[in-house]
C-alpha positions in Angstrom: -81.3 -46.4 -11.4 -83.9 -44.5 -9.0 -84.4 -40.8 -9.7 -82.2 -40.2 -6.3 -79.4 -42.4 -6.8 -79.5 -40.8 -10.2 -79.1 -37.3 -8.3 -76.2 -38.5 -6.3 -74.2 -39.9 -9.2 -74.1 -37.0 -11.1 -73.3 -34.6 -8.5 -70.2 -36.6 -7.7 -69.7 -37.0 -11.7 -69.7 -33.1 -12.4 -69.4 -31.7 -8.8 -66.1 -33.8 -7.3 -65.2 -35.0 -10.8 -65.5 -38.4 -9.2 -65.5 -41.5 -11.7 -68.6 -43.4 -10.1 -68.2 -47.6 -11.3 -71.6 -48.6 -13.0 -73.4 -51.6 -14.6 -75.2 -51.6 -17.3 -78.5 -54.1 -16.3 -79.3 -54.8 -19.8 -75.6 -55.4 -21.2 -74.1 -56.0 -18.0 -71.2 -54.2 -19.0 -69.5 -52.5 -16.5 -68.4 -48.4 -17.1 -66.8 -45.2 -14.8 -68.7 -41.9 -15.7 -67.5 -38.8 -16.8 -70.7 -36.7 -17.4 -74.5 -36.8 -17.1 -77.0 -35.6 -19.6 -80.0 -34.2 -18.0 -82.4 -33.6 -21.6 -81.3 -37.1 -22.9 -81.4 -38.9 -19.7 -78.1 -40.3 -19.9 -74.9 -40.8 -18.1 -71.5 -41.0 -20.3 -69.2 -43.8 -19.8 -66.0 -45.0 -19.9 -65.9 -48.7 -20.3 -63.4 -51.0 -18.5 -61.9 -51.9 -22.7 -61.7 -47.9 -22.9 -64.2 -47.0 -25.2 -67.2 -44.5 -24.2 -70.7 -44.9 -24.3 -73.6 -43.4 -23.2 -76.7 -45.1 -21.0 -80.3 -44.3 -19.9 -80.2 -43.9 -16.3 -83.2 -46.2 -16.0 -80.8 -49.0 -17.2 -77.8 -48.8 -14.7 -77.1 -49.1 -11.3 -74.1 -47.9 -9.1 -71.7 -50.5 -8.1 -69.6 -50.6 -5.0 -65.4 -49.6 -5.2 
């Protein structure tokens, strides 16, 4: 994920409380956020199976509703 998409996801994440759908390009596992981590460089997840996770920006990419 670019810098600026990175941006736009987390101000819907914390902002709107939007759940933004995103894919993991290494795992390919698919995940709604719930929070951004500026220091770490990560976005926390809620996978589709329910469990939570947490990803490096530079490894996912915003998918479509």
């Amino acid at each position: 994920m670019e810098d600026k998409d990175r941006v736009g996801v987390c101000q819907r994440t914390e902002r709107k409380e939007e759940q933004v759908k995103v894919r993991n390009l290494k795992t390919g596992e698919i995940g709604y956020t719930f929070g951004c981590t500026e220091e770490g460089g990560t976005i926390q997840v809620k996978l589709e199976n329910g469990q939570l996770d947490s990803w490096v920006y530079a490894d996912c990419e915003e998918l479509p509703e």
